[in-house]
Every structure is written in structure tokens, then in C-alpha cells.
C-alpha positions in Angstrom: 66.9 220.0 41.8 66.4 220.0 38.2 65.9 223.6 36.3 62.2 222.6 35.3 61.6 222.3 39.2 63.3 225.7 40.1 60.7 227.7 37.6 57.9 226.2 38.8 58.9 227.0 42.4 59.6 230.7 41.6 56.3 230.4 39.2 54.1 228.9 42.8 55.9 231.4 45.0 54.6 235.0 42.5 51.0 232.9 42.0 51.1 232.3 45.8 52.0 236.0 46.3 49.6 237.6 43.7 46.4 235.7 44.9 46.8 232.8 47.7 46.5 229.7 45.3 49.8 228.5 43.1 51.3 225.9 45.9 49.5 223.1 43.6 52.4 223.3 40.8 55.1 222.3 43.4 54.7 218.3 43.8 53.4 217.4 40.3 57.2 219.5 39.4 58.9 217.4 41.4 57.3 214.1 41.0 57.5 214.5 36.9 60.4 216.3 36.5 63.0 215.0 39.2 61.4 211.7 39.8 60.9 212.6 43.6 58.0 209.6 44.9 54.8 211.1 45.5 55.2 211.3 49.1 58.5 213.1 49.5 57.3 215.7 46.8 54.2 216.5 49.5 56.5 216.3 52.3 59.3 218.5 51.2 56.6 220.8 49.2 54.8 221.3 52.7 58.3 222.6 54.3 59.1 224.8 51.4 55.6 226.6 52.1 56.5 227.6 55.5 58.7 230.7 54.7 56.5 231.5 51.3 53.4 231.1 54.0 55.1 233.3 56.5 55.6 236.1 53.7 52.0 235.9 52.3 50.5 236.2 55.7 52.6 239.7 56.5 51.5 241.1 52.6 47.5 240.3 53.2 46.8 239.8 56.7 47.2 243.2 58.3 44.6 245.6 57.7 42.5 242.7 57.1 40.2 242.9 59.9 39.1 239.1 60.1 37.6 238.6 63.6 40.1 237.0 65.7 37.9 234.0 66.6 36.7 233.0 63.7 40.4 233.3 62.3 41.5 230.8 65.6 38.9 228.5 64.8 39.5 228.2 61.1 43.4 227.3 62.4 43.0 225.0 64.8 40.8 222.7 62.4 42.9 223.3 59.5 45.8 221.9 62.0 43.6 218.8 63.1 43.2 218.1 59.5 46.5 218.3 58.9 47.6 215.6 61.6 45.2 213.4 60.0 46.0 213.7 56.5 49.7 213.8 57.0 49.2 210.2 59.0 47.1 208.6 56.9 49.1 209.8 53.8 51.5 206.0 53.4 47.9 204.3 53.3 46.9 206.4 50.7 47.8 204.7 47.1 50.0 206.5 45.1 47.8 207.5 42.0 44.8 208.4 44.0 47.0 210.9 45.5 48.4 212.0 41.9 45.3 212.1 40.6 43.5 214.4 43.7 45.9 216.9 43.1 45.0 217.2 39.4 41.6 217.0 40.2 42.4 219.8 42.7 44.1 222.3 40.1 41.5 221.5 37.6 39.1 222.4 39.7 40.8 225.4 41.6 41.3 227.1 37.6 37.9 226.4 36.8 36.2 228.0 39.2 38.7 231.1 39.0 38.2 231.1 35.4 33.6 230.8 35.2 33.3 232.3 38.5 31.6 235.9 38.1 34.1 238.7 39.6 34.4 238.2 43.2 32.0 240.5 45.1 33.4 242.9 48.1 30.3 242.1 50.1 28.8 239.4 52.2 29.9 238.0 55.3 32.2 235.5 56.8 31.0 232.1 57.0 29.8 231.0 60.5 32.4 229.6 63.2 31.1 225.8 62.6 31.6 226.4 59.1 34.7 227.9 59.4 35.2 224.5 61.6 34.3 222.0 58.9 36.4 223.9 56.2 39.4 223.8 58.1 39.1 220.5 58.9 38.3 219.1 55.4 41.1 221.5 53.9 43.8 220.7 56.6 43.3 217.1 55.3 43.0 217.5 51.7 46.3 219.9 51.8 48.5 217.2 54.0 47.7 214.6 51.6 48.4 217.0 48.2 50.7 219.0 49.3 49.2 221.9 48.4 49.4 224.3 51.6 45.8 225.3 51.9 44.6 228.2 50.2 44.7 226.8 46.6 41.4 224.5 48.3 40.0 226.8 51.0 39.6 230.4 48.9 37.6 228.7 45.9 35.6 227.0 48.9 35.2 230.5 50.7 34.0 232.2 47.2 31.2 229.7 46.4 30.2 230.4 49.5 30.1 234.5 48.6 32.7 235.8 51.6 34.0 239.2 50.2 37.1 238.2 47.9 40.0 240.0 50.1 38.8 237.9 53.7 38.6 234.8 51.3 42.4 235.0 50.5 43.2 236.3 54.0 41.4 233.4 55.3 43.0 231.1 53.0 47.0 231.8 53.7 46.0 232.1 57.7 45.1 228.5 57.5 48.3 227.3 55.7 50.7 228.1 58.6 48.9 225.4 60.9 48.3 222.9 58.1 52.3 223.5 57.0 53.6 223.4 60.3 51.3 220.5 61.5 51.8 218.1 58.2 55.4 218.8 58.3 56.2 218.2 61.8 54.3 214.5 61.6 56.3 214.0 57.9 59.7 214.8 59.9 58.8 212.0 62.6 57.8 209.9 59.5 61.5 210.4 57.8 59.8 211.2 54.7 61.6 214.9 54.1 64.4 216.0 52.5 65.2 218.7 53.9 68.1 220.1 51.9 65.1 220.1 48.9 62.7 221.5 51.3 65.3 224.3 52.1 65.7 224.9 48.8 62.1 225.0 47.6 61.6 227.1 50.5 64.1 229.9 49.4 62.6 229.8 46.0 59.0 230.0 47.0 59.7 233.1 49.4 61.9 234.7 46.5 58.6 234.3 44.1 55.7 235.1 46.9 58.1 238.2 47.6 57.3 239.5 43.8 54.2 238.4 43.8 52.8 240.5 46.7 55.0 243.6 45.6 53.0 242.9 42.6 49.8 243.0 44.3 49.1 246.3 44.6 50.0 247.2 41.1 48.1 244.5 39.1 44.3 244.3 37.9 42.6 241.4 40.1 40.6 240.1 37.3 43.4 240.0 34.8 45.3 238.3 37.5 42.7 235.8 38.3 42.6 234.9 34.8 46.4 234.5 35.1 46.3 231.7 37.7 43.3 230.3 36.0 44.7 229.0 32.8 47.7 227.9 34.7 46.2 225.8 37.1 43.7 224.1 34.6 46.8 223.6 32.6 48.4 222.0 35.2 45.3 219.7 36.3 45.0 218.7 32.7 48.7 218.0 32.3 49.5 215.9 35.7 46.0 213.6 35.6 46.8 212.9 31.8 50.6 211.8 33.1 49.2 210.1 35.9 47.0 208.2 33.6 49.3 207.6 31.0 51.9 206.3 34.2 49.2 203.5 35.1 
């Protein structure tokens, strides 16, 4: 693991901690900067989330009074979607894959950064909804890598659910789309798992900072932060990508 990987791991891991979205930075790292192919990179970036993933949900989930229904049908989607993007993921071609995950940070930072400040009020989406969100996020996260929340809370915003149950929702869904995706990557051999282990350590370390950071931070100013970041990173790894072809 090169030293350019291990920043942006600890950098994902505070992001992922302060707001839900940050996983996105993970494979373009490891794909540009330690020449991992794009598949492995979404593989062992999936593993790594599990522990950062497990962390996140104990700093935002308790206390946050999402109806236990609506939070099991949001899962089991996301899960489905996961099994079908991690399958399909060796038909996909390489730089369509590169080049959705760009799209993806682009878009995620964009929306943080022109969105009005998030409201506290409004309601939950409705359970089929909830249904086609998971679905369409577990398969869009299995096939970039990304976890879940950095597609599901912008998704859960435009659709005006309160800010807090938005990033709640979001890091519930990316423990069945993690452990899903990776479980069908392992029966694929695509993992390594000594850079998944590592990743993971690193991720945790950051999402650990980031939630004690949480509580201390403005969420505007914060918002910001992750903005410019992910457009950054969107307008970075699709001109690479481009550049590659």
C-alpha cells in the first residue's frame, strides 16, 4: 500500500465519520496510485468498509428513531442490489465502471455543495420507495465500490427526508450492501484481503475521528468540506480515466 493510498483511506474514514459520504475516494486511490485493476480496488474497498461501517452505524444510529420497518426494508433491497451488482461486476467494462464512479463523486459534491441547507423536517420516504432506493443503491455501490451512503443520502435529500434520518438511513444500508458484495467477491477470488484488512484498519481509525468530530463541528461548514472534495475527486478520476483511453 502506497502512502498516497493510506491518506486517502484515513481522509474516506473522517469524511465517512463526519457525514456518511467519503467511501468514493477509496478505489479511484487505489486504482491510480497502486495500479490495483478496477475490480480488486471495488472488491477490497467493499471489505475495508465493513469495520468503518460498523463504527458509523454505533456514532449515528442510536437515538435516531428510524422505524424499524422501513429501516429492514431499505436493507434487504440494498442487499438484493448488492448480489446483483457484485455478479454482474466482470461483465461490466472497465472504464464504464471508472467513469460511474467519477460521475458519482461529481455528482454526490454537487448536490452537497448547491443544495439549500438540509431541512429538519419532512418525512421518511414510503416503504416501496425505500424499496426501489435500496435496490438501485445496493447495485450502483457493488459495482463502484462506494459502500452506500455516498449515493443513497444525496438521493434521500432531494427527496426532503430530515437531514439526520438521511445519513442514518444511508450508513444502515452499507452493512448489507458491504457484507452482500463482499461475500459474492470472496467466492469470485477477486479480494485481497491482506489490502482489505488494511484499508479496513485505516478507514475505522479515520471514521473514529470523524464521528468524535461530529458533535463539535458546524454541519454546513462540514458539508462544504466534503463538497469540494468529492467534486475534486469526480473531476480528477473521469479526466484520468479519459486521458487512460
Amino acid at each position: 500500500m502506497t502512502v498516497a493510498v493510506a491518506v486517502a483511506a484515513l481522509l474516506a474514514g473522517v469524511l465517512i465519520g463526519l457525514t456518511g459520504i467519503g467511501g468514493v475516494l477509496v478505489a479511484p486511490a487505489l486504482t491510480e496510485f497502486a495500479a490495483v485493476p478496477v475490480d480488486r480496488a471495488i472488491a477490497a474497498s467493499l471489505l475495508g468498509f465493513l469495520i468503518a461501517g460498523i463504527v458509523a452505524a454505533v456514532a449515528h444510529l442510536p437515538g435516531s428513531g428510524l422505524p424499524p420497518v422501513a429501516l429492514g426494508i431499505l436493507c434487504a433491497a440494498a442487499a438484493i442490489g448488492a448480489a446483483a451488482g457484485a455478479t454482474s461486476l466482470e461483465l461490466l467494462p472497465a472504464v464504464a465502471v471508472r467513469l460511474f464512479i467519477a460521475v458519482l463523486a461529481l455528482a454526490s459534491g454537487l448536490h452537497a455543495l448547491l443544495s439549500p441547507r438540509a431541512s429538519s423536517e419532512g418525512e421518511l420516504p414510503s416503504r416501496p420507495t425505500l424499496a426501489a432506493l435500496g435496490l438501485a443503491v445496493g447495485y450502483g455501490s457493488a459495482v463502484s465500490g462506494t459502500g452506500g451512503p455516498v449515493m443513497l443520502i444525496p438521493l434521500l435529500l432531494a427527496l426532503r427526508t430530515p437531514a439526520r434520518a438521511a445519513v442514518a438511513l444511508g450508513i444502515a444500508a452499507q452493512l448489507p450492501i458491504v457484507v452482500t458484495a463482499t461475500a459474492i467477491n470472496a467466492m469470485a477470488s477477486r479480494i485481497d484481503f491482506q489490502l482489505g484488512g488494511m484499508l479496513a484498519v485505516l478507514l475505522a481509525l479515520g471514521t473514529l475521528g470523524g464521528s468524535a468530530a461530529y458533535r463539535h463541528l458546524s454541519g454546513r461548514a462540514t458539508t462544504l468540506s466534503v463538497a469540494v472534495m468529492l467534486v475534486a475527486t469526480g473531476v480528477w478520476y473521469g479526466f484520468v480515466t479519459v486521458r487512460g483511453t
